[in-house]
Backbone as JSON Lines, residues from 0, in Angstrom:
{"i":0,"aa":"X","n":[-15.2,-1.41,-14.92],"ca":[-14.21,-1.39,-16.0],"c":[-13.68,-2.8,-16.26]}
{"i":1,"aa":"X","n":[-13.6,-3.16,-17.85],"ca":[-13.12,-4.21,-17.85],"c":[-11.62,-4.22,-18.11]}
{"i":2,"aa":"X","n":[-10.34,-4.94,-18.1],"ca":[-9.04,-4.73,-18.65],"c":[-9.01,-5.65,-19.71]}
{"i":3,"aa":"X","n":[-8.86,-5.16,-21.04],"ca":[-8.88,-5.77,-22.26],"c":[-7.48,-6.18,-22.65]}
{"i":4,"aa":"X","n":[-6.49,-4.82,-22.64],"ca":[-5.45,-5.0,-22.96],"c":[-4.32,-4.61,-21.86]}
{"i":5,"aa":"X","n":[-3.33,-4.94,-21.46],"ca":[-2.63,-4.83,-20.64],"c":[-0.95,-5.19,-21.02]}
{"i":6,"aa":"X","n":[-0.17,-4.41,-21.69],"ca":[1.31,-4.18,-22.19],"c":[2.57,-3.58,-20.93]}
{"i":7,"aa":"X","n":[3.47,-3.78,-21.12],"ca":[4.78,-3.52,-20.76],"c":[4.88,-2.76,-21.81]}
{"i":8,"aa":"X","n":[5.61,-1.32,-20.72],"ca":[6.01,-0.4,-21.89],"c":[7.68,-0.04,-21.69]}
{"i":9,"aa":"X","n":[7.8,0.46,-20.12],"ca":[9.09,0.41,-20.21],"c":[9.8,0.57,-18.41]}
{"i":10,"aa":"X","n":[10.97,0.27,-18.2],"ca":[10.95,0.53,-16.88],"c":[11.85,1.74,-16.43]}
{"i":11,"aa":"X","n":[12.13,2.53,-15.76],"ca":[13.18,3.45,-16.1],"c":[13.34,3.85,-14.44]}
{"i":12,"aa":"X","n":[15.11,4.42,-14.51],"ca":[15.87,4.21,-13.2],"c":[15.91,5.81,-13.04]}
{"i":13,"aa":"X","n":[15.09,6.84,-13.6],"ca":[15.49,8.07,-13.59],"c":[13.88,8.92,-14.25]}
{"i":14,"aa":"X","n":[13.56,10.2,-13.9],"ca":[12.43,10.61,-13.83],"c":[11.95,10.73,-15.12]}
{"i":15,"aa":"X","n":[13.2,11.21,-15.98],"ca":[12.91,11.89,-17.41],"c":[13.01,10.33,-18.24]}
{"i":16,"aa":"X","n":[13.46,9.18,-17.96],"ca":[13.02,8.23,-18.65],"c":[11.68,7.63,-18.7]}
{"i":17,"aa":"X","n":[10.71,8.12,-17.9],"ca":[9.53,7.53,-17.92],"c":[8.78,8.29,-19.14]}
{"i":18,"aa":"X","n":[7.45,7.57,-19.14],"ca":[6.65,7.96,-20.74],"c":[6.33,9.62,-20.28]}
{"i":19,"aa":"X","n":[5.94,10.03,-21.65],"ca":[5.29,11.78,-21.63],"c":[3.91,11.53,-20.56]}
{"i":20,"aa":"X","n":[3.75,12.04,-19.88],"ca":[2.61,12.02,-19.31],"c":[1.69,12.73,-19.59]}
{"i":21,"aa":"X","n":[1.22,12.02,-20.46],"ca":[0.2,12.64,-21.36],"c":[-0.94,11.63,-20.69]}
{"i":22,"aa":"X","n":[-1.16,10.41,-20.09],"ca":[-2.4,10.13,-20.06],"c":[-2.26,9.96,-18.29]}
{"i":23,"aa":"X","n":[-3.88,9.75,-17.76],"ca":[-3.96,9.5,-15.98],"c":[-2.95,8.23,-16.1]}
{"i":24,"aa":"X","n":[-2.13,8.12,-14.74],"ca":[-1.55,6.96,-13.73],"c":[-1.75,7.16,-12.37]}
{"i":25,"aa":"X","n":[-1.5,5.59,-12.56],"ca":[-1.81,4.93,-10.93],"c":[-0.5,4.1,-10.65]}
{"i":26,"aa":"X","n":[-0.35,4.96,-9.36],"ca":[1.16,3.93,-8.77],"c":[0.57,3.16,-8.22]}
{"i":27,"aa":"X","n":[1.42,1.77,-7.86],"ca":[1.54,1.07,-6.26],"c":[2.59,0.46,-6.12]}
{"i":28,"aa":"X","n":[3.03,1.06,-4.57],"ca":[3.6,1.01,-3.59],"c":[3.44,0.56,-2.26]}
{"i":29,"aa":"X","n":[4.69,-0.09,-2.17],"ca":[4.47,-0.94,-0.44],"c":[5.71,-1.73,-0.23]}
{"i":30,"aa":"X","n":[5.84,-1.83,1.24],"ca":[6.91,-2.47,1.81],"c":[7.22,-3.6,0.88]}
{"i":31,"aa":"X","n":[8.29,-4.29,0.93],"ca":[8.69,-5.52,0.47],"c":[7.94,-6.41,0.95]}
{"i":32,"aa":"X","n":[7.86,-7.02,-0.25],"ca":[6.51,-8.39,-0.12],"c":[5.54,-8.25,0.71]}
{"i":33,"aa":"X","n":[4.73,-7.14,0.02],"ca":[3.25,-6.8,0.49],"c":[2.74,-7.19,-0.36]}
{"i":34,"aa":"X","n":[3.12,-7.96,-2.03],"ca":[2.22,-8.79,-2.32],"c":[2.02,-7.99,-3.82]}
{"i":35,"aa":"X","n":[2.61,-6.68,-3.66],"ca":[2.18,-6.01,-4.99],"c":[2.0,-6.58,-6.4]}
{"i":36,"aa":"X","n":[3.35,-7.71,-6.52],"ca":[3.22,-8.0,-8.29],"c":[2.0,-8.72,-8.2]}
{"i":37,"aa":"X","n":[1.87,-9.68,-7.19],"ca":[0.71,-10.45,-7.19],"c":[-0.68,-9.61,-7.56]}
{"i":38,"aa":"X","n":[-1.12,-8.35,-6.77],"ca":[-2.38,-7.86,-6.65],"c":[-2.39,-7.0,-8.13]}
{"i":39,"aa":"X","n":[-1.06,-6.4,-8.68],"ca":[-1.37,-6.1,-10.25],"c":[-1.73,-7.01,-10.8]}
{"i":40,"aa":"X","n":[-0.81,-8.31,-11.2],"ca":[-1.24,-9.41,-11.82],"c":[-2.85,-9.75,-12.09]}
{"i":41,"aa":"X","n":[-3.55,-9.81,-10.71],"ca":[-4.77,-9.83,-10.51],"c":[-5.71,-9.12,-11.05]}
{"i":42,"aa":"X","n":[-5.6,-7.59,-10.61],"ca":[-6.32,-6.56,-11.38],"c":[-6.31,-6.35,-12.91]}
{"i":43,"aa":"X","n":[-5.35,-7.04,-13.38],"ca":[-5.06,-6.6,-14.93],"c":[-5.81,-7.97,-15.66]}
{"i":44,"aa":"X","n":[-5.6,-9.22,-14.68],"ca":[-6.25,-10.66,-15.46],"c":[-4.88,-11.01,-16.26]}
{"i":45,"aa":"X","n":[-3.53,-10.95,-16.24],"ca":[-2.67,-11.31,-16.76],"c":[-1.69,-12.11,-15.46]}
{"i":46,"aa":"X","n":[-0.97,-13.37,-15.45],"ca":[-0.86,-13.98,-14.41],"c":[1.1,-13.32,-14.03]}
{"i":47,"aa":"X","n":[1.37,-12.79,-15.56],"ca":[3.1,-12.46,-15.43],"c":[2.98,-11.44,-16.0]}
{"i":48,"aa":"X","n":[2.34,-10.61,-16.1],"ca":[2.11,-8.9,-16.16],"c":[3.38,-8.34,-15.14]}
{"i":49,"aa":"X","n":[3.2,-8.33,-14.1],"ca":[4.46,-7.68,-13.19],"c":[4.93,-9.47,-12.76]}
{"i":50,"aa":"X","n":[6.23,-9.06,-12.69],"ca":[7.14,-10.21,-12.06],"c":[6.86,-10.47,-10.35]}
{"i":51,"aa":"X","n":[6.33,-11.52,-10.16],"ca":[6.18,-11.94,-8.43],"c":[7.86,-12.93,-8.39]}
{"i":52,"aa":"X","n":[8.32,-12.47,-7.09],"ca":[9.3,-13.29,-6.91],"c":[9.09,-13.36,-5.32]}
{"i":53,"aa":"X","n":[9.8,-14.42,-4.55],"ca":[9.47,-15.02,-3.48],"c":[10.97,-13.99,-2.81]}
{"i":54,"aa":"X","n":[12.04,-13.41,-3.41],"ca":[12.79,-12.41,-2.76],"c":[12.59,-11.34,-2.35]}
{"i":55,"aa":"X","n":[12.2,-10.38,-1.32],"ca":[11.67,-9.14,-1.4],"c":[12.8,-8.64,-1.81]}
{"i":56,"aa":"X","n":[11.86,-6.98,-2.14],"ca":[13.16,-5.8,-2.63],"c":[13.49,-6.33,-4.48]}
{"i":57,"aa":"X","n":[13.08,-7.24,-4.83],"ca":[13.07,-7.49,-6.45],"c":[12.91,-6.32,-7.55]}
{"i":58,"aa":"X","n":[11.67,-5.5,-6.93],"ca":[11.9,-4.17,-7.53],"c":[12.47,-2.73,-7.74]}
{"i":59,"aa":"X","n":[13.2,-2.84,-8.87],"ca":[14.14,-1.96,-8.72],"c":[14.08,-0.62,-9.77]}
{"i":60,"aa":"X","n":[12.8,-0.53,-10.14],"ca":[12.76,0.62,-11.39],"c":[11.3,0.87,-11.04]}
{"i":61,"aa":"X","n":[11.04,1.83,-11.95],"ca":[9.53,2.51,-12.45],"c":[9.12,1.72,-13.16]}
{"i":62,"aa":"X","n":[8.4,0.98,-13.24],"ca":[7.62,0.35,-14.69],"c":[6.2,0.34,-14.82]}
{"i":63,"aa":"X","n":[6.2,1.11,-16.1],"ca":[4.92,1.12,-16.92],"c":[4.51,0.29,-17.27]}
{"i":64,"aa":"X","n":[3.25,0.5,-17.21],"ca":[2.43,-0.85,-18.2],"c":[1.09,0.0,-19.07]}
{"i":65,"aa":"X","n":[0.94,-0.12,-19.96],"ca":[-0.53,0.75,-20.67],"c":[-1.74,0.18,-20.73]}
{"i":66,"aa":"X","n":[-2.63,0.5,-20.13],"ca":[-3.9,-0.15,-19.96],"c":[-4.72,0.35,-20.57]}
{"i":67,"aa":"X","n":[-5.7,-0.71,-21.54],"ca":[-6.47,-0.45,-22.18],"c":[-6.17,0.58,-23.43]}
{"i":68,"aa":"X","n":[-4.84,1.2,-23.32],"ca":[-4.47,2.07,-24.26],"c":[-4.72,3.19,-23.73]}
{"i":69,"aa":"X","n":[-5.33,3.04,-23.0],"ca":[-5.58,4.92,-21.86],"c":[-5.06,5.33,-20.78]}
{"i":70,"aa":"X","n":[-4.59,4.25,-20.27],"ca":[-3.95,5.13,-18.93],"c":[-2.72,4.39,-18.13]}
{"i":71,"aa":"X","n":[-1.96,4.61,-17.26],"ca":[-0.58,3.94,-16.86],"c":[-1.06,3.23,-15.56]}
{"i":72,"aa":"X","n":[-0.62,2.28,-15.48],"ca":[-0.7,1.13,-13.92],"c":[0.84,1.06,-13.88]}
{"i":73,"aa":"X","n":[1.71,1.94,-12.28],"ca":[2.88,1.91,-12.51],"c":[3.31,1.11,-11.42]}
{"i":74,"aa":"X","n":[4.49,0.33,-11.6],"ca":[4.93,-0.67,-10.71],"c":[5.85,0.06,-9.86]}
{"i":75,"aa":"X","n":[5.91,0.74,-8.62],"ca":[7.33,1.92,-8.29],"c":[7.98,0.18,-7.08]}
{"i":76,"aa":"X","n":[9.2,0.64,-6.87],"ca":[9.85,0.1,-5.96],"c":[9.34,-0.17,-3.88]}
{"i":77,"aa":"X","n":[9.56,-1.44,-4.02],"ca":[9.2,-1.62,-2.3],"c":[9.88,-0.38,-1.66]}
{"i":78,"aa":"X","n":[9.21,-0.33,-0.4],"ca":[10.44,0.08,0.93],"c":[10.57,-0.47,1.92]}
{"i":79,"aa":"X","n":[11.76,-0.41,2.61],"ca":[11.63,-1.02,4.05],"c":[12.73,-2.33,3.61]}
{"i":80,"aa":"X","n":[12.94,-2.36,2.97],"ca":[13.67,-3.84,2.9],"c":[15.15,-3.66,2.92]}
{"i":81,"aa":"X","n":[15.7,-4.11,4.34],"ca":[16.8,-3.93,5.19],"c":[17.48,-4.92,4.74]}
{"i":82,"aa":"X","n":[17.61,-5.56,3.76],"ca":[19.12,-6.33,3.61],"c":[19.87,-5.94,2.29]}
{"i":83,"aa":"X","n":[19.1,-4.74,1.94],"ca":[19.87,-4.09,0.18],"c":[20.46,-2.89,0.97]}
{"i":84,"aa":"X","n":[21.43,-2.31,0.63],"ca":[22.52,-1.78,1.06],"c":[21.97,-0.2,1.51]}
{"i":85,"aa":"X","n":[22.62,0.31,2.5],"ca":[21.55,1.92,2.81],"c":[22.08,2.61,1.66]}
{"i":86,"aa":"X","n":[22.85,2.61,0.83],"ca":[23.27,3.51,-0.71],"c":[22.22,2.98,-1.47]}
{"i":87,"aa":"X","n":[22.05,1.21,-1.47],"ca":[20.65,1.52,-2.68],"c":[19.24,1.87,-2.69]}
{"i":88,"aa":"X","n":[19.34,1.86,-0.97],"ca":[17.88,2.5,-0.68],"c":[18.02,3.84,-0.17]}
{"i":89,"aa":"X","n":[18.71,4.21,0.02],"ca":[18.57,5.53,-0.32],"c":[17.95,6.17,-1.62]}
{"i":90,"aa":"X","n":[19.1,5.79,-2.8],"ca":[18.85,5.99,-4.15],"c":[17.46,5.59,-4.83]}
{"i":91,"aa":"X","n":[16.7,4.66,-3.87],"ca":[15.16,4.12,-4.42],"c":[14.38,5.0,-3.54]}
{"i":92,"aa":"X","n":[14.27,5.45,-2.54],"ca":[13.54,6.52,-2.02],"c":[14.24,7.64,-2.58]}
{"i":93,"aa":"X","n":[15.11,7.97,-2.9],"ca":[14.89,9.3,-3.76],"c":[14.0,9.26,-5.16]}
{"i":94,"aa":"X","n":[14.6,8.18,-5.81],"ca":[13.59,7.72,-6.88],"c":[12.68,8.22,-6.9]}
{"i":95,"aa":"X","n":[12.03,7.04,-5.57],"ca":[10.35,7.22,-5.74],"c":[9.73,8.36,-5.22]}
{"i":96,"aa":"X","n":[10.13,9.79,-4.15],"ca":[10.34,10.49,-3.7],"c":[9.74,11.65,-4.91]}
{"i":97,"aa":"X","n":[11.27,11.23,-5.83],"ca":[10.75,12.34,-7.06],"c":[9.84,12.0,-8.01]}
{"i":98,"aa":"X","n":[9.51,11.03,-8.25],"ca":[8.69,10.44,-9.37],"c":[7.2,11.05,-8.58]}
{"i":99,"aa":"X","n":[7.06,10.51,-7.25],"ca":[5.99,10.93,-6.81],"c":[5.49,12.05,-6.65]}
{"i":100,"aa":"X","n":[6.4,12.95,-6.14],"ca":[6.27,14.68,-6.52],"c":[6.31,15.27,-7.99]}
{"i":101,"aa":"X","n":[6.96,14.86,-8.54],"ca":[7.01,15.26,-9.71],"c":[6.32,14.72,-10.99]}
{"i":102,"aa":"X","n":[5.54,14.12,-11.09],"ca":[4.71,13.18,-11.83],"c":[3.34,13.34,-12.31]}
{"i":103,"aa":"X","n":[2.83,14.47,-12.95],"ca":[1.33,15.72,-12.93],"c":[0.52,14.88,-13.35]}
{"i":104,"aa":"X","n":[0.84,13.77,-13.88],"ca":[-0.55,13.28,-14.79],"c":[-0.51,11.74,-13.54]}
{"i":105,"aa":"X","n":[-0.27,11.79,-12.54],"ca":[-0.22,10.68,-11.21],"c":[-1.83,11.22,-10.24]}
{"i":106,"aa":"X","n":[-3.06,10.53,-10.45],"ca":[-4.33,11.15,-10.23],"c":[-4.32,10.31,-8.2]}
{"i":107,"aa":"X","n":[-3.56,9.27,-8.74],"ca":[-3.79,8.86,-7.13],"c":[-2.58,7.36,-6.68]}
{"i":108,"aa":"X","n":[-1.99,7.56,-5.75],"ca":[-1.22,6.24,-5.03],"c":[-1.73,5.31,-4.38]}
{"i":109,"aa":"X","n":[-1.55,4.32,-5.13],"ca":[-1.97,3.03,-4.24],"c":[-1.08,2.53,-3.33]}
{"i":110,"aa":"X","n":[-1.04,2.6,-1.67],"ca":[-0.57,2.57,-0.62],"c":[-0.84,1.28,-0.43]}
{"i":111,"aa":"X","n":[0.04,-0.07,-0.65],"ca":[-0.42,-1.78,-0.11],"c":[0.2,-1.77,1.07]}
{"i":112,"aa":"X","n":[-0.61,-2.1,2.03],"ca":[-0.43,-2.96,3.68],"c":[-0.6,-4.05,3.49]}
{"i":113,"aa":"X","n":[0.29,-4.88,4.49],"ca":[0.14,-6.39,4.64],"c":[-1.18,-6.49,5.62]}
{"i":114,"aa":"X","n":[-2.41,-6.86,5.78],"ca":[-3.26,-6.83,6.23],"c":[-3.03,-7.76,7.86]}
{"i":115,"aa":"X","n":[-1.93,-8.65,7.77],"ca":[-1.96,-9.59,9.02],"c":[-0.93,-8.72,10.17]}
{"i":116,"aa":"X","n":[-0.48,-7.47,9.63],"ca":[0.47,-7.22,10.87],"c":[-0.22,-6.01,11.41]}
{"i":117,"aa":"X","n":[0.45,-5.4,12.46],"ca":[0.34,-4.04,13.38],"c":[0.52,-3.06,12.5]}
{"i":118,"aa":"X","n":[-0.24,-2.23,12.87],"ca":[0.42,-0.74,12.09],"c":[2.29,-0.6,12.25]}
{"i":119,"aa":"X","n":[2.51,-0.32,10.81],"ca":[4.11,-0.43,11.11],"c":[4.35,1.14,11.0]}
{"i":120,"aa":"X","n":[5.65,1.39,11.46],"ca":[6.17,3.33,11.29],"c":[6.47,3.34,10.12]}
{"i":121,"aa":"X","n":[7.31,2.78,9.37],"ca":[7.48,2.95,8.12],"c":[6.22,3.39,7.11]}
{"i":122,"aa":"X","n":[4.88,2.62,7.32],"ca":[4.13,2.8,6.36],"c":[3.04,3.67,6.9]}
{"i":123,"aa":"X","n":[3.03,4.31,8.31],"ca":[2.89,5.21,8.87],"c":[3.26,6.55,8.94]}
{"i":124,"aa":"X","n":[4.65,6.55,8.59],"ca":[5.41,7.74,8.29],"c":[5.64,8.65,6.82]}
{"i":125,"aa":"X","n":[5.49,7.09,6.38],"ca":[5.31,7.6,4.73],"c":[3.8,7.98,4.13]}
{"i":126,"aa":"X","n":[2.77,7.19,5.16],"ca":[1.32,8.42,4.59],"c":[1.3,9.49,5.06]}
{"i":127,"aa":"X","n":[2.16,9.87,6.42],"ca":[2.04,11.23,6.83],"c":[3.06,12.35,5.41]}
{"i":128,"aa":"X","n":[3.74,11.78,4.56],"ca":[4.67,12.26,4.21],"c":[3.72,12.72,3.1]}
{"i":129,"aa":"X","n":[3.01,11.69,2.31],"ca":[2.09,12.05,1.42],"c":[1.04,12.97,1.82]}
{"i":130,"aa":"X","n":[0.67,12.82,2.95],"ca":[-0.66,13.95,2.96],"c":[0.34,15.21,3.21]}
{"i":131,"aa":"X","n":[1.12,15.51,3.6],"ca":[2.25,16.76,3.68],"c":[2.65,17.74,2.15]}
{"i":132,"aa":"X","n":[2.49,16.48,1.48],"ca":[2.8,16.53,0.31],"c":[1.67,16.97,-0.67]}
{"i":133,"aa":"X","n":[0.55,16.58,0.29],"ca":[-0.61,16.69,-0.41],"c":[-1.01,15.96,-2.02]}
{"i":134,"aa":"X","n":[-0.22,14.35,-1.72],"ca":[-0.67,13.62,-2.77],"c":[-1.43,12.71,-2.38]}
{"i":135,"aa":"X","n":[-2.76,12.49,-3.21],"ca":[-3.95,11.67,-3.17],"c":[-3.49,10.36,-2.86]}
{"i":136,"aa":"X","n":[-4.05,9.57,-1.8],"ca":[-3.25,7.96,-1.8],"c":[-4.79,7.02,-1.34]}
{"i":137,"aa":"X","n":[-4.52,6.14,-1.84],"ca":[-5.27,4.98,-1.08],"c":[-5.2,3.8,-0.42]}
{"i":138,"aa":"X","n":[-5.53,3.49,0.49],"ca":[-4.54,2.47,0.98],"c":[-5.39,1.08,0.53]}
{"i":139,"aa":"X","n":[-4.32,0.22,-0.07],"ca":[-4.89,-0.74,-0.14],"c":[-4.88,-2.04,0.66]}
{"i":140,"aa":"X","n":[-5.36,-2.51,1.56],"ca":[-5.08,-3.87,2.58],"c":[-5.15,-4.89,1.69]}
{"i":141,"aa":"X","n":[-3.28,-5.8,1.75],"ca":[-3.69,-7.46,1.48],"c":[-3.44,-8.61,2.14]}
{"i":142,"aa":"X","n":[-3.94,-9.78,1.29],"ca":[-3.54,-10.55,1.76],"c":[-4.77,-11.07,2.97]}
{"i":143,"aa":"X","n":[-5.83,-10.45,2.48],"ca":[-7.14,-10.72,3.66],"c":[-7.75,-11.92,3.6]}
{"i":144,"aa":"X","n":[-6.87,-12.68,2.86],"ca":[-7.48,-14.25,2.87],"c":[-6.67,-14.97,3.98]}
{"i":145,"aa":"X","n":[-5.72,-14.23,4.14],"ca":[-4.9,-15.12,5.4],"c":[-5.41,-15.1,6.88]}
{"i":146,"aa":"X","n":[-6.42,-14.38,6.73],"ca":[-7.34,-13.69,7.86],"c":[-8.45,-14.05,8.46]}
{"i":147,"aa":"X","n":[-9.23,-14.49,9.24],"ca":[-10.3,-15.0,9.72],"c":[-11.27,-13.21,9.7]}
{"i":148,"aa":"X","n":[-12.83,-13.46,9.62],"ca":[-13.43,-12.46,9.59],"c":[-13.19,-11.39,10.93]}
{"i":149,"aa":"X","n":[-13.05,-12.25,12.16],"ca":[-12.86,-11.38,13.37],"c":[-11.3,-11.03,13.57]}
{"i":150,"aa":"X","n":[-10.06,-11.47,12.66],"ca":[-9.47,-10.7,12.9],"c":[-8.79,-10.06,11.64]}
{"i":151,"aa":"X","n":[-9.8,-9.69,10.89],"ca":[-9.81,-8.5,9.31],"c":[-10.09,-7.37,10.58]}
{"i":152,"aa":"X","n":[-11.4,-7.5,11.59],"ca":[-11.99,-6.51,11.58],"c":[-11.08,-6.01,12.98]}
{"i":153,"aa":"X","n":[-10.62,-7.04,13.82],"ca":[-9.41,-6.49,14.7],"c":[-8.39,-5.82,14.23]}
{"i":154,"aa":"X","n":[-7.9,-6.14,13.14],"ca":[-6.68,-5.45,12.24],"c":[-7.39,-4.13,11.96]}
{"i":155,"aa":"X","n":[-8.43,-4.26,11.56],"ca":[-8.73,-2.52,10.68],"c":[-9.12,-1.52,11.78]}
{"i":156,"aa":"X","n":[-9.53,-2.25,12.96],"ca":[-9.91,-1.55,14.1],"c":[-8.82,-0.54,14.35]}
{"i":157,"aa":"X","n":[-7.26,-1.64,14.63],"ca":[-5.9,-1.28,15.1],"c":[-5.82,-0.13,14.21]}
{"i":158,"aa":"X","n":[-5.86,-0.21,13.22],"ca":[-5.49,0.97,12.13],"c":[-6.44,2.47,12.19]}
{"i":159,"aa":"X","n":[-7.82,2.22,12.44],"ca":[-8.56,3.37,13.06],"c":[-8.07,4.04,13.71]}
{"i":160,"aa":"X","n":[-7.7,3.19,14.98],"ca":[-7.28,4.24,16.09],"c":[-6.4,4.42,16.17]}
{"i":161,"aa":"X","n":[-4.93,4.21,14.98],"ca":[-3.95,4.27,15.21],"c":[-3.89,5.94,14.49]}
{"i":162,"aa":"X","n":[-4.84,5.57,13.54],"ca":[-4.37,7.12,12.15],"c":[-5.53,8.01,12.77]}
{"i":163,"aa":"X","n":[-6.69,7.8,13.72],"ca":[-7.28,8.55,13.97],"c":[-6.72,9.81,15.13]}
{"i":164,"aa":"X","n":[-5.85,9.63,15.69],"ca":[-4.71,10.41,16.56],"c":[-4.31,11.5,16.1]}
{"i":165,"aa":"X","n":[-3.83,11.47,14.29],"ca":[-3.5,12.37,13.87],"c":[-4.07,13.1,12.62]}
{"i":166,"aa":"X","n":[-5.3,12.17,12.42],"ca":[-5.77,12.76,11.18],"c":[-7.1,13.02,11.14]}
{"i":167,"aa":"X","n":[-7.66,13.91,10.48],"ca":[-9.43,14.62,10.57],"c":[-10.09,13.66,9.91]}
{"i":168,"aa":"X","n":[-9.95,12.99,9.37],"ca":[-10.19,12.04,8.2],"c":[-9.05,11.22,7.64]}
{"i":169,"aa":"X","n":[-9.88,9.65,7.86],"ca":[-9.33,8.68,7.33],"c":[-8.98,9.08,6.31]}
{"i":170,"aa":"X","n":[-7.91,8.26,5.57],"ca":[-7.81,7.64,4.5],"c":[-8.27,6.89,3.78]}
{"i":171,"aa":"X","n":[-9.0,7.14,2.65],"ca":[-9.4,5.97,2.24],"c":[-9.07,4.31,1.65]}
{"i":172,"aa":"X","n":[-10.02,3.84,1.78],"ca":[-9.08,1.95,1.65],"c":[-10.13,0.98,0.95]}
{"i":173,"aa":"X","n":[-9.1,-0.07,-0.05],"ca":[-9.62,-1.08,0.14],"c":[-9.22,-2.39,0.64]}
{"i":174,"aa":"X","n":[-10.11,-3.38,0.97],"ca":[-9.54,-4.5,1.55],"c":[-9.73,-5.55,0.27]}
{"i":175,"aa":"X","n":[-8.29,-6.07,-0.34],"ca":[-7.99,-6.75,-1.15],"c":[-7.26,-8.16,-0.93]}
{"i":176,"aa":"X","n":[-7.37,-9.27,-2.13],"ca":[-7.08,-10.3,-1.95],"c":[-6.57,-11.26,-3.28]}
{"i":177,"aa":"X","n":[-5.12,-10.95,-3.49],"ca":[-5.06,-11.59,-4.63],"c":[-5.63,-12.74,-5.48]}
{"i":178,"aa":"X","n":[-5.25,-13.5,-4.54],"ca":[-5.79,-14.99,-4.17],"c":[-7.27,-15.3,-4.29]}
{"i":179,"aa":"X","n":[-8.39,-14.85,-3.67],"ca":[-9.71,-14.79,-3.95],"c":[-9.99,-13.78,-4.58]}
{"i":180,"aa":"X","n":[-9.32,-12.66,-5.33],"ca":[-9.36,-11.99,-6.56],"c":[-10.22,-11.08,-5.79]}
{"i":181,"aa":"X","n":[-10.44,-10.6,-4.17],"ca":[-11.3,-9.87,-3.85],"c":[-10.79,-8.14,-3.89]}
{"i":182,"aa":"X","n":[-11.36,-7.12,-3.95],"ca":[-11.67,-5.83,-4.53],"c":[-11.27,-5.39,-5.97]}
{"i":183,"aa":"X","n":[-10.79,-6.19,-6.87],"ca":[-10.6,-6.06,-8.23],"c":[-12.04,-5.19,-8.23]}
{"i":184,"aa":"X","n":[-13.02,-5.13,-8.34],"ca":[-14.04,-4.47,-9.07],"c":[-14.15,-3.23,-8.52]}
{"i":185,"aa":"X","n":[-13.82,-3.15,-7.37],"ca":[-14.51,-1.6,-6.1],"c":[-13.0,-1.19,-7.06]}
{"i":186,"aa":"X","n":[-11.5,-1.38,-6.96],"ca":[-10.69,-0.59,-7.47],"c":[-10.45,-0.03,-8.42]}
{"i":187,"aa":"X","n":[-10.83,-1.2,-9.47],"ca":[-11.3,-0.74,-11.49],"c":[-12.47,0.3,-11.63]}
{"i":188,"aa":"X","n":[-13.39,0.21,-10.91],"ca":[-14.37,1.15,-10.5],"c":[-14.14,2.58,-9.95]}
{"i":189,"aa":"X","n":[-13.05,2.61,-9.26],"ca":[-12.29,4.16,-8.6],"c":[-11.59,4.68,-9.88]}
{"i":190,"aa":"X","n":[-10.72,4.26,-10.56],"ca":[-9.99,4.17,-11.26],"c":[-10.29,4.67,-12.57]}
{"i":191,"aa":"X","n":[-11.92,3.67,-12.94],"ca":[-12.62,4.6,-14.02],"c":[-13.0,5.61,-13.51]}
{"i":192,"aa":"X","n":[-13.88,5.93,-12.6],"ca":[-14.2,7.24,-12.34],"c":[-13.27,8.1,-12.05]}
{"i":193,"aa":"X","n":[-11.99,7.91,-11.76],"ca":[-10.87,9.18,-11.67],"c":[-10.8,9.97,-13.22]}
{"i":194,"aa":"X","n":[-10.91,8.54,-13.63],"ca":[-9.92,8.89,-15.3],"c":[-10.84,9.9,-15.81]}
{"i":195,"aa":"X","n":[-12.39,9.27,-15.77],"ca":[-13.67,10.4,-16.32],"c":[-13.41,11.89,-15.89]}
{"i":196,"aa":"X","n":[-12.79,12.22,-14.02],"ca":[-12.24,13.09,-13.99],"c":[-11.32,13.94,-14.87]}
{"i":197,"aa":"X","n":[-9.98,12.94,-14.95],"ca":[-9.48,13.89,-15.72],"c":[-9.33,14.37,-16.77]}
{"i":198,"aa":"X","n":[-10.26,13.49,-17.67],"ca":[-10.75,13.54,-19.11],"c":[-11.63,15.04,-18.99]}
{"i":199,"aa":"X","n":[-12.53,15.3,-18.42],"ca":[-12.91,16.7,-17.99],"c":[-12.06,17.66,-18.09]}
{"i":200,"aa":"X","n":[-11.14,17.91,-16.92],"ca":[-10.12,18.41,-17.06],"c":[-9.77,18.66,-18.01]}
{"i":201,"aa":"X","n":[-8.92,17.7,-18.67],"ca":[-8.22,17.78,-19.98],"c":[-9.06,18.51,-20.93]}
């Protein structure tokens, strides 16, 4: 898939402000400064498409963007970021909580890990929450340029045997890289073929 066109549509602090969901979306989500505005930026070929700021926790709404005119790339809010007040994170995990449950035309979550650390609980606890939930996620690893080849494959090892404890089956993943622009194609590639899905459907 190529991205031709790529718009801001709107950002909204509440469920019923987001667009009719009338066409497929794709969230992503991840701890504070896992890199997200950066890896949209990337995938879309627009360099200020989503706002990167060097503050984590910067994001504070839902925001749409319309791609290609067919389908939503949605920006949802970090988690984990301990110096915004437990009232406003509360109020952003409920947010994203409901948006994510409640959201029918949402075909799959993009789950970003920082690729250089340990499996953390937070982003551990929250895929167990999704498969509970029984919403489709993918995890995406970044930041794999900061990484030497033997320890990408020590890191992904750690993560095998960390999720293999409790689950019949992985999760699926890609290993991404803003910076050397690496899995842009394997993800635009999932992404079309979902949509062909739900064009069926529909």
């Amino acid at each position: 898939m190529d991205i031709l066109h790529a718009e801001y549509i709107t950002s909204s602090v509440k469920i019923n402000q987001c667009p009719v969901p009338d066409k497929p979306e794709y969230a992503f989500i991840g701890r504070s400064n896992v890199g997200k505005s950066s890896l949209i930026n990337m995938l879309t070929g627009r360099r200020k498409l989503a706002k990167v700021s060097g503050s984590p926790g910067k994001t504070i709404t839902i925001n749409h963007f319309l791609i290609n005119g067919s389908w939503y790339l949605v920006d949802l809010p970090g988690y984990g970021y301990a110096k915004r007040s437990k009232t406003e994170r509360t109020k952003w995990e409920k947010l994203i909580r409901q948006y994510i449950l409640q959201r029918t035309n949402l075909l799959t979550l993009f789950l970003l890990i920082d690729m250089r650390h340990e499996p953390q609980a937070n982003d551990l606890e929250f895929m167990e929450w999704l498969a509970v939930s029984q919403i489709p996620f993918t995890i995406l690893f970044t930041k794999s340029d900061k990484l030497s080849l033997s320890d990408k494959d020590k890191n992904l090892n750690k993560y095998h045997k960390t999720l293999e404890k409790d689950w019949e089956q992985l999760p699926n993943y890609f290993i991404t890289s803003a910076i050397k622009r690496k899995g842009k194609d394997k993800i635009l590639d999932y992404i079309e073929q979902t949509n062909e899905i739900f064009s069926q459907k529909g």
